[in-house]
N, C-alpha and C positions, 0 to 999 in steps of 0.2 A: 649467405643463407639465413634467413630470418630462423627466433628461437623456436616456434610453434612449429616450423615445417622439420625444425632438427627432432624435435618431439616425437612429430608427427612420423618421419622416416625411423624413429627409433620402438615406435610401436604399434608401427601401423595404423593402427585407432588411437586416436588421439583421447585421452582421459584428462578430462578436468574434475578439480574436487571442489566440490562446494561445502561451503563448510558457515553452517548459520544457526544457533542454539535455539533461538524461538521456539522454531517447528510452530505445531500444532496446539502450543501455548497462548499463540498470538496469531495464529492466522498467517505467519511469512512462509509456511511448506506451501501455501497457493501459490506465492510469485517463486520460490523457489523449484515447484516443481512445475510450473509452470516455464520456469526457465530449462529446467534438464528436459522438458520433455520437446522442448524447439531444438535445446542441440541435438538432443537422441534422433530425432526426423533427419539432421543434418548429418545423420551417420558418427556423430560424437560419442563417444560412450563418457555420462556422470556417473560420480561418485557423491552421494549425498548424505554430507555427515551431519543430525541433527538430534536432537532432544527426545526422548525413549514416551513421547507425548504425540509423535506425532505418528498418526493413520500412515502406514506404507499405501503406495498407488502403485500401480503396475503399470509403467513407462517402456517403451524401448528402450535400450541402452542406459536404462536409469537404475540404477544399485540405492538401496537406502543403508544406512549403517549408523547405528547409534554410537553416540561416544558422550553424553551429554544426560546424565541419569539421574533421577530427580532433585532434577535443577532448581523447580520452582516450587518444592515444598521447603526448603532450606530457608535458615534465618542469611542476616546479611554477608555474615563471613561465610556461612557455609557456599553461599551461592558464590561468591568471589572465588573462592579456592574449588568449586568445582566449573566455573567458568575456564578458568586456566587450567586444570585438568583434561578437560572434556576437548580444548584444543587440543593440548601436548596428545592423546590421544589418537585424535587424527591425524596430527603431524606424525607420527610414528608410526601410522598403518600405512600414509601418503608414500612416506619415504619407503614402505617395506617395498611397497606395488612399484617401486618406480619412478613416481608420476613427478611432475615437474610445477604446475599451475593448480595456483589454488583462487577459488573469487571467495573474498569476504563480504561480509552486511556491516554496513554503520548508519545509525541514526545523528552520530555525535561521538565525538572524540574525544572519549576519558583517560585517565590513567592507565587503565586495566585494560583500553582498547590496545592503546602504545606499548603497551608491555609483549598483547599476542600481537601486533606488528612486527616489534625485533626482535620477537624468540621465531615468527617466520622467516623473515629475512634471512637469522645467523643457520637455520636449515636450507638457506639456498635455492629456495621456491622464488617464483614470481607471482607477482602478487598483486591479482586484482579485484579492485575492490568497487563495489556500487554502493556509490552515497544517495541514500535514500533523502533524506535531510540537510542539505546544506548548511542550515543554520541552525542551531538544535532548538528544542521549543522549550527544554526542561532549563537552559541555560545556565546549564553546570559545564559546556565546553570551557576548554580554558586555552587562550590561543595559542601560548608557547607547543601544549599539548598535542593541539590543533597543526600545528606548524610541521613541528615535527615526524609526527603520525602520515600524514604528507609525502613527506621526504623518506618515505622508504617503500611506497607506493609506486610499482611500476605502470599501471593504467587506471583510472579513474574512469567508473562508469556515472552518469546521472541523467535523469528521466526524459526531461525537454531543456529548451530553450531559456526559459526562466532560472533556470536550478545553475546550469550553464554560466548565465551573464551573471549569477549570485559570486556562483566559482570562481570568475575570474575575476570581479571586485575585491577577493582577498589579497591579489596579487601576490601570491606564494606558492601556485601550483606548476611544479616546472614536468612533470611527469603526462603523458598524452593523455586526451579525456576525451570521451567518445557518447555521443548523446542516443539510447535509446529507451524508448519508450516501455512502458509496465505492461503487460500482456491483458487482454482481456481471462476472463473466468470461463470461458463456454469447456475447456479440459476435463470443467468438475461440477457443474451444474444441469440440472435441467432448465430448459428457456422456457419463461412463463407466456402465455398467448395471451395477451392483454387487451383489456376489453375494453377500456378506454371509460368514459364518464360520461352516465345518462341520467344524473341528476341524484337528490338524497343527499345524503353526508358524503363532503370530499373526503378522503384519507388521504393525510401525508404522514412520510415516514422520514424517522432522523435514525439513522443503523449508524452501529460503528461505537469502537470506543470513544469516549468521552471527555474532552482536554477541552482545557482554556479556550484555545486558538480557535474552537472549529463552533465556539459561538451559539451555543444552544439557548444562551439564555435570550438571547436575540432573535431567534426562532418561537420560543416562549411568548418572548409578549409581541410577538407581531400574529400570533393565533388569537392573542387578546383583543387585538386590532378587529381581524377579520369575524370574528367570533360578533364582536359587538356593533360592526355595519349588517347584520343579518344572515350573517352566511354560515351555514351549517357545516362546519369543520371538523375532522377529528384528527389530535397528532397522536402517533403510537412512538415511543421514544424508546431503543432497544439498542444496548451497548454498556459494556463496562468501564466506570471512572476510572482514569488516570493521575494520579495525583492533581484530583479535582474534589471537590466540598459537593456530597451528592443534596446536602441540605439547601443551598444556594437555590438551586432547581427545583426542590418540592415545595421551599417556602416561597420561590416565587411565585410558582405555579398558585399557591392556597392565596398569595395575598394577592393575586387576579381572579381570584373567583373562575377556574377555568379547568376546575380538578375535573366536571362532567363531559370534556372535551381533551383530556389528555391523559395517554397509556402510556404507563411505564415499566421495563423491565430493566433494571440497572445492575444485567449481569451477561455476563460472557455468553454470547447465543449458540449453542454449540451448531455443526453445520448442519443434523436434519434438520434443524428447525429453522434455518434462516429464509429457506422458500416460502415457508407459512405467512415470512412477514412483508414479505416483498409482493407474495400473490392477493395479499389483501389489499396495497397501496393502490393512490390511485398517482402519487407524485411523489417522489425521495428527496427531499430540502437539504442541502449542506450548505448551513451559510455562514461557513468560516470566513475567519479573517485574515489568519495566516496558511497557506501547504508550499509543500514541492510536488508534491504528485500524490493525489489519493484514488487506492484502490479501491474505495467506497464508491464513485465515478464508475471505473471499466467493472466492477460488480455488477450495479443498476444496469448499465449501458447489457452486459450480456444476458441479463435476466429476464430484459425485454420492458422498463417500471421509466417511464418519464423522469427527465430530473430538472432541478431550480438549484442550481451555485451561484455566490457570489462573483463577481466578476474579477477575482483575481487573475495574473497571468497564467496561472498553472492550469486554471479552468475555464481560461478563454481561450486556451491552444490546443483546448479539446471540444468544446461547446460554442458551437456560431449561437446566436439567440434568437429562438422561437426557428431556428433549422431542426437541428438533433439534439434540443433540449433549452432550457431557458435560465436567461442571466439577472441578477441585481444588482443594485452599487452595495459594496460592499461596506458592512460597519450601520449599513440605515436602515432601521427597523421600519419607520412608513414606506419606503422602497421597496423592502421584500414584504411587507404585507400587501402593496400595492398589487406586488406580481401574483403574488397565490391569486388577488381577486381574479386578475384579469384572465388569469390562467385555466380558472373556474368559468369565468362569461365568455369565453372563448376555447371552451374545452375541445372544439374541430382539429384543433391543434396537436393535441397530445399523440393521438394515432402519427402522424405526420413525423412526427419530433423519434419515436420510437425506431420507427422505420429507416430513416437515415441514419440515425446512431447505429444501426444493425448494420448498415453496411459499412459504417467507419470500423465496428470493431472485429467485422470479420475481413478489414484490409488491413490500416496501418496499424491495429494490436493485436494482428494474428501471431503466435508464435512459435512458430516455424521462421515467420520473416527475420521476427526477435532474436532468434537463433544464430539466423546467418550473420546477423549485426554484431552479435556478441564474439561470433568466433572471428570475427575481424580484426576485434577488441584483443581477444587475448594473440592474435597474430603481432599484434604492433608493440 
């Protein structure tokens, strides 16, 4: 008898606890309750333990439960020590209820991640965990760390196929891994009816926090491109720096002469306002150079807003080009300024591209399906 079905006879309802500090800090109570809300349809009952920041949603079978109390007003010890707190926490409500299976979040594997690893472990839970990140961007993992962290990991979740072949290039993961995909947003939005482009100022929009990897400044000056073949552009830039230089991007912005064509807001959007920005696009541009999986993609994709990604794996296993959205080579500023043009003299497209995306993300990122994939996962 597998361990999930002993669980499961032993509670009838089977109880997972989720347990991820972000919350509503960063934006992961969307894929997080996005996730409790596919097992909750699956007759699952979550337990969701997050950050006293984060909006409760009313889910089926979905519990919210803080244990994680202002985390992100703290200097740096204080947030270390209520990081481990805010676990120990949950681990001692976990254990009060019973419950057996816990799913963790990692971006990267610190010190402090390994620490709540073996203090769950020596509590006898199983332990699965979704690596959002494979390969971390801030590159403070450290492999031993990495290694180990690993090896106390009963199932490994990770998003597609890309993130997968990363996975197993470290050759150190002997625990099952199980590929499923980030859910679309349609649980907590409303869908914009997009009206496509009939001339005037294009808008494109770059949403999202703001790192290295995801290339803005290459976005920047390929507006500078299209700007200066004739084309009436406008970019609206909305999202908070991540251990990023926000001067990098205004001073490049000023020394292209390109300030009367580009909006910035370089701060955390809170959620009513992110419709505002997406109902105004006429195209959402991410033209990173590194992901594993960005929820900026199934956002746009469920909001109804055409999009332009670079042609990495992670968003060529979501986006065929000029089907349900459009690709560039990745890293070439005249390639992606090339595509805005064409994008713009062939705007027949965009309706088309929208359309299809709508049916991809009310199939393979619906999540209910997510749900049944997941509860596979913690079966194994």
């Amino acid at each position: 008898m597998s361990f999930f079905k002993q669980v499961y006879m032993d509670s009838k309802i089977a109880t997972i606890s989720i347990i991820e500090p972000v919350g509503g800090h960063g934006g992961m109570d969307y894929y997080c309750y996005g996730l409790a809300y596919g097992l909750g349809k699956n007759n699952v009952k979550v337990d969701y333990y997050t950050s006293d920041v984060t909006n409760i949603r009313d889910f089926e079978n979905v519990e919210t439960i803080f244990t994680f109390f202002n985390l992100w007003k703290r200097g740096t010890i204080g947030k270390v020590f209520e990081y481990v707190k805010g676990h120990l926490r949950a681990f001692k409500q976990i254990k009060k209820k019973g419950n057996k299976i816990i799913h963790l979040h990692f971006f990267s594997f610190r010190l402090i991640d390994l620490l709540i690893l073996t203090l769950a472990k020596r509590s006898k839970f199983k332990i699965v965990v979704t690596v959002h990140d494979v390969n971390s961007f801030h590159r403070n993992s450290n492999n031993i760390i990495e290694r180990v962290s690993y090896s106390l990991i009963d199932h490994v979740i990770v998003h597609n196929e890309s993130s997968n072949k990363s996975l197993e290039e470290k050759g150190h993961i002997s625990s099952p891994v199980s590929i499923i995909p980030h859910g679309n947003y349609l649980p907590f939005i409303n869908k914009i009816d997009y009206s496509g482009y009939s001339g005037g100022v294009f808008n494109l929009l770059f949403f999202g926090q703001i790192k290295k990897v995801k290339a803005l400044d290459l976005l920047i000056r390929a507006v500078s491109i299209v700007k200066s073949r004739g084309y009436a552009v406008n970019l609206t830039i909305a999202g908070k720096a991540w251990k990023s230089d926000l001067e990098e991007y205004t001073n490049l912005i000023s020394e292209l002469k390109i300030e009367d064509v580009v909006s910035t807001n370089f701060s955390f959007i809170p959620d009513d306002e992110i419709e505002n920005y997406y109902s105004a696009a006429h195209l959402c541009v991410l033209p990173y150079k590194e992901i594993y999986q960005s929820g900026v993609v199934l956002l746009t994709m469920s909001y109804g807003v055409p999009l332009l990604c670079s042609d990495l794996p992670a968003f060529a296993d979501i986006i065929s080009d000029s089907e349900n959205g459009f690709l560039f080579e990745s890293q070439n500023v005249d390639s992606l300024a090339e595509r805005i043009i064409w994008i713009i003299d062939n705007n027949e497209y965009l309706g088309s591209t929208v359309k299809n995306a709508n049916e991809l993300i009310f199939g393979k990122f619906n999540w209910v399906e997510i749900g049944k994939k997941t509860l596979l996962a913690f079966q194994n």
